[in-house]
C-alpha positions in Angstrom: 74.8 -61.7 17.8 76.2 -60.0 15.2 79.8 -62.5 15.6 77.0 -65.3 15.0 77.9 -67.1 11.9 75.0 -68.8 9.1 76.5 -71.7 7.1 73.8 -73.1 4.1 75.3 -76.4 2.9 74.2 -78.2 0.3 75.1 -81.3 -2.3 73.9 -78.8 -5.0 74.0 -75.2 -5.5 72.8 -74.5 -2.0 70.2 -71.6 -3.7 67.2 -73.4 -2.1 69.1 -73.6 1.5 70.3 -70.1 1.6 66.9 -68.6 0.0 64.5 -70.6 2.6 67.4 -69.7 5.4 67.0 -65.7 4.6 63.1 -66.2 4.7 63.5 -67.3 8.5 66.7 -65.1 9.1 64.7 -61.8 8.5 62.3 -62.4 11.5 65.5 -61.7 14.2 67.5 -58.4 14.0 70.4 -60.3 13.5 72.8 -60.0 10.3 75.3 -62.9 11.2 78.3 -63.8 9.1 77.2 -65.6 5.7 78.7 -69.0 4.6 77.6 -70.8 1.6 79.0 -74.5 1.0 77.4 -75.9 -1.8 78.2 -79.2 -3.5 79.3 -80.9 -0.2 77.7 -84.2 -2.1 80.3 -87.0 -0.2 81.8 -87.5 3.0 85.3 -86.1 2.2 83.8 -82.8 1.5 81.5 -82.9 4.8 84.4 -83.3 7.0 85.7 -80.2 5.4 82.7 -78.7 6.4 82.1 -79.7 9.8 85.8 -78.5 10.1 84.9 -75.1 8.5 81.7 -75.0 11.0 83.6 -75.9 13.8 86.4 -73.2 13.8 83.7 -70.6 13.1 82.3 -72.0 16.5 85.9 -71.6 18.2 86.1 -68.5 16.7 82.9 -67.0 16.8 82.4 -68.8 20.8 79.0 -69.3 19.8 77.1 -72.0 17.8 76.9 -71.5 14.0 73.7 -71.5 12.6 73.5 -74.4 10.1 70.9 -74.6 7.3 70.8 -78.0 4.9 69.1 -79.2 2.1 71.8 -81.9 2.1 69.8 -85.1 0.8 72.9 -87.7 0.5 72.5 -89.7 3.6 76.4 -90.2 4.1 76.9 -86.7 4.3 73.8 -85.7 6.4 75.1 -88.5 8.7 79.0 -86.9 8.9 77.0 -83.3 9.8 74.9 -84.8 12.3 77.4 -86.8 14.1 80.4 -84.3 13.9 78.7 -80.7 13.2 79.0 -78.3 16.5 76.5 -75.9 15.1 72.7 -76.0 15.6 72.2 -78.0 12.2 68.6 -76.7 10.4 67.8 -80.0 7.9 65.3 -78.4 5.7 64.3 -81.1 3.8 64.1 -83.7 6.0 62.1 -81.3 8.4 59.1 -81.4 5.7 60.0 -84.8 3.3 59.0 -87.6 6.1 55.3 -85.8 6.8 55.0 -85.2 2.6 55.7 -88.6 1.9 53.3 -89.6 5.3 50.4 -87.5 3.1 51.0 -88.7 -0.1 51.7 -92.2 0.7 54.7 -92.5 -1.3 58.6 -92.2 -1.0 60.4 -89.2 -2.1 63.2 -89.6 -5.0 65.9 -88.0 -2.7 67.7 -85.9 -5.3 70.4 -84.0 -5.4 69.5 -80.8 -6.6 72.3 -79.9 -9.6 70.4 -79.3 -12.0 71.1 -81.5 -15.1 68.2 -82.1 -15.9 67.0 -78.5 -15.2 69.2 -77.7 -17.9 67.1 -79.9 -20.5 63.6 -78.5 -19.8 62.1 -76.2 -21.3 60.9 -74.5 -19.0 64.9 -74.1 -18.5 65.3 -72.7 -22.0 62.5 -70.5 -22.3 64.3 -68.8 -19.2 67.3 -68.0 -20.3 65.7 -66.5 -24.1 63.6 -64.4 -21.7 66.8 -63.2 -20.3 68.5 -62.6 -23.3 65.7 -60.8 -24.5 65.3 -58.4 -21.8 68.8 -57.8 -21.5 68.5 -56.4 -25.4 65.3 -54.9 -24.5 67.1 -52.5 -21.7 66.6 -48.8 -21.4 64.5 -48.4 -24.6 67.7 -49.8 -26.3 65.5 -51.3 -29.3 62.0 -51.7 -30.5 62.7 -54.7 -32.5 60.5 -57.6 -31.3 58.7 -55.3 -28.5 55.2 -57.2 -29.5 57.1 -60.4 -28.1 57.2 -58.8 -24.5 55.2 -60.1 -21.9 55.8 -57.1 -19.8 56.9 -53.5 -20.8 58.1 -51.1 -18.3 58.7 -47.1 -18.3 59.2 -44.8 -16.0 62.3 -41.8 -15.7 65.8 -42.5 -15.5 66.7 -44.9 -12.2 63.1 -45.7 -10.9 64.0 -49.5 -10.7 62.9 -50.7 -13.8 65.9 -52.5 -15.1 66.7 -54.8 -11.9 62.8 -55.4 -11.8 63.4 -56.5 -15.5 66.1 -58.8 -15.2 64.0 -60.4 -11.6 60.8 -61.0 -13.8 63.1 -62.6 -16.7 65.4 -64.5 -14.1 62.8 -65.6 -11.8 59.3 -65.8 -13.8 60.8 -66.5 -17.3 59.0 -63.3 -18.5 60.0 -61.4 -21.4 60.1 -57.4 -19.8 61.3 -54.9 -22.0 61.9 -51.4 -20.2 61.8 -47.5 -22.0 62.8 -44.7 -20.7 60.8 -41.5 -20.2 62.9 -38.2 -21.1 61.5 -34.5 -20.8 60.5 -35.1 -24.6 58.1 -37.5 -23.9 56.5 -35.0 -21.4 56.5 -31.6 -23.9 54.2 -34.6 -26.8 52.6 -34.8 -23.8 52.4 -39.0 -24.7 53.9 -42.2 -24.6 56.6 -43.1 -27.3 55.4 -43.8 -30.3 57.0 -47.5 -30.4 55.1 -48.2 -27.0 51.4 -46.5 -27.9 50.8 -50.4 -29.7 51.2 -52.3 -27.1 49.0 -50.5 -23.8 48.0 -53.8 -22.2 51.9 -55.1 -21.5 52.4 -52.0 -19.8 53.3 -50.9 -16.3 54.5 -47.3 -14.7 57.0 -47.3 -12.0 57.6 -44.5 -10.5 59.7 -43.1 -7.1 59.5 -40.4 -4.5 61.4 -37.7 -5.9 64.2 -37.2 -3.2 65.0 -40.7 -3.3 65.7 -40.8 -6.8 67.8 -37.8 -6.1 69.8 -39.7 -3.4 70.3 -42.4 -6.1 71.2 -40.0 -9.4 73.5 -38.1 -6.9 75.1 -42.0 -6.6 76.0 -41.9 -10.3 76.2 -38.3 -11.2 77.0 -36.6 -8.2 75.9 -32.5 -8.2 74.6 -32.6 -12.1 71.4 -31.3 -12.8 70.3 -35.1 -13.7 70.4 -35.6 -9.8 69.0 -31.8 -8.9 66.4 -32.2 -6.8 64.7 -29.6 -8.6 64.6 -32.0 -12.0 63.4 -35.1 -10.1 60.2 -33.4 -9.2 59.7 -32.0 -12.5 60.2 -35.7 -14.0 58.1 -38.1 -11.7 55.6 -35.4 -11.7 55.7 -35.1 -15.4 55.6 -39.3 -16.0 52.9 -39.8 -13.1 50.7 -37.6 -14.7 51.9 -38.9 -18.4 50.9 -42.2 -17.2 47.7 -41.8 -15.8 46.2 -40.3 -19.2 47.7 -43.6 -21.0 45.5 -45.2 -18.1 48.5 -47.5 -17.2 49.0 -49.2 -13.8 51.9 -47.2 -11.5 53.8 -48.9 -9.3 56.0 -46.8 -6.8 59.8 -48.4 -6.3 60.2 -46.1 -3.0 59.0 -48.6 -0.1 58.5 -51.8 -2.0 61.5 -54.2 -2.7 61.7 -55.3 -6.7 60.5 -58.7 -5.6 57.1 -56.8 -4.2 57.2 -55.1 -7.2 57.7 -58.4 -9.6 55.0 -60.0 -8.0 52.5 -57.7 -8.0 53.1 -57.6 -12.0 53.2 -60.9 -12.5 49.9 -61.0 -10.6 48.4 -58.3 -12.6 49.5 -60.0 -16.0 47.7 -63.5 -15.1 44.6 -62.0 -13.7 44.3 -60.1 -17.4 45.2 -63.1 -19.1 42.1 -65.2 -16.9 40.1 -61.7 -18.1 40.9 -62.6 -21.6 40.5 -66.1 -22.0 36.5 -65.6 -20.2 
């Protein structure tokens, strides 16, 4: 299985394709070979990529798994008629019952994008990016009242990739500090953060794994000790519960657990608020 090969082809980016395809993937133990062909958006370009899925069949002397959001009916039909894999159509799986239930026809759009590009839900993405990328590591306290999220924790607990996944994928503004062994002889939060208690979250790790992943990036310093990891997530953990902020441990959850439980926790105070 593992000489199996996953093709996602799509006439846009072929996100959508490979994202739903991963959510399927991870109920086999299987980690076939990954393909992405995105804008196959006319028949020149499917023939290319039946040829591509073919030889991979040849090749791999198995069928290719074959995931498509491909909505252009010329190209589904080259794919259909041509494709040796076992072709997945995603969309057209789930459009003919939706537009069944809703009594109407879908628009059949090709997913690029232009005119994702001119909403503003679109826009207020990308400032929230740009805003947590300037808001990294405790890197400045200008604007912090602007954050919809503030994260802390010690050095390499997760909370920088869970910032940029809240920014990239829920348009949140997350701003993320640091805490350093001065924080815990104050015995409080820094100063900058003390305003704004009800944007934040703790994250926090088991202390040999964030051993294993200082020892990554500073291999045999004290930093990576396990010695000073245990001194530091028992110092924050215990620093955080007497700010009575929520901890979240990065150990055995992914940063998409992580996200969502946040995001979840933000709109459920926001409902608290507006009652």
């Amino acid at each position: 299985m593992s000489h199996r090969t996953a093709f996602f082809v799509s006439d846009g980016t072929g996100i959508t394709a490979e994202t739903f395809a991963d959510a399927l993937l991870k109920q086999f133990e299987i980690r076939p070979r990954r393909v992405r062909l995105p804008f196959v958006d006319d028949a020149d370009k499917a023939h290319q990529a039946v040829r591509q899925i073919n030889h991979a069949a040849a090749v791999d002397g198995a069928r290719p798994l074959v995931f498509t959001t491909v909505v252009n009916p010329e190209v589904m039909q080259v794919l259909q008629q041509h494709c040796q894999g076992m072709l997945i159509d995603m969309f057209g799986t789930f459009i003919a019952p939706l537009e069944q239930e809703l009594g109407m026809k879908s628009n059949h759009r090709v997913g690029r994008f232009s005119d994702v590009t001119r909403s503003r839900e679109y826009h207020d993405r990308i400032e929230a990016i740009h805003f947590t990328l300037e808001h990294d590591d405790g890197q400045t306290d200008a604007n912090l009242e602007q954050s919809d999220v503030i994260l802390v924790g010690v050095s390499r607990c997760g909370k920088t990739p869970t910032s940029l996944y809240l920014a990239l994928q829920f348009g949140l503004k997350a701003s993320n500090y640091p805490l350093i062994p001065d924080d815990f002889e104050r015995g409080q939060l820094p100063s900058a953060l003390l305003p704004h208690r009800t944007k934040l979250f703790g994250l926090t790790i088991d202390p040999v794994r964030l051993s294993e992943v200082r020892h990554e990036r500073r291999p045999h310093s004290r930093y990576a000790s396990l010695e000073q990891c245990r001194y530091e997530v028992r110092e924050a953990e215990a620093l955080m519960r007497r700010a009575g902020i929520r901890v979240l441990s990065t150990t055995h959850k992914s940063i998409e657990e992580i996200a969502t439980l946040i995001r979840q926790d933000l709109e459920a105070r926001h409902s608290a608020a507006a009652t």
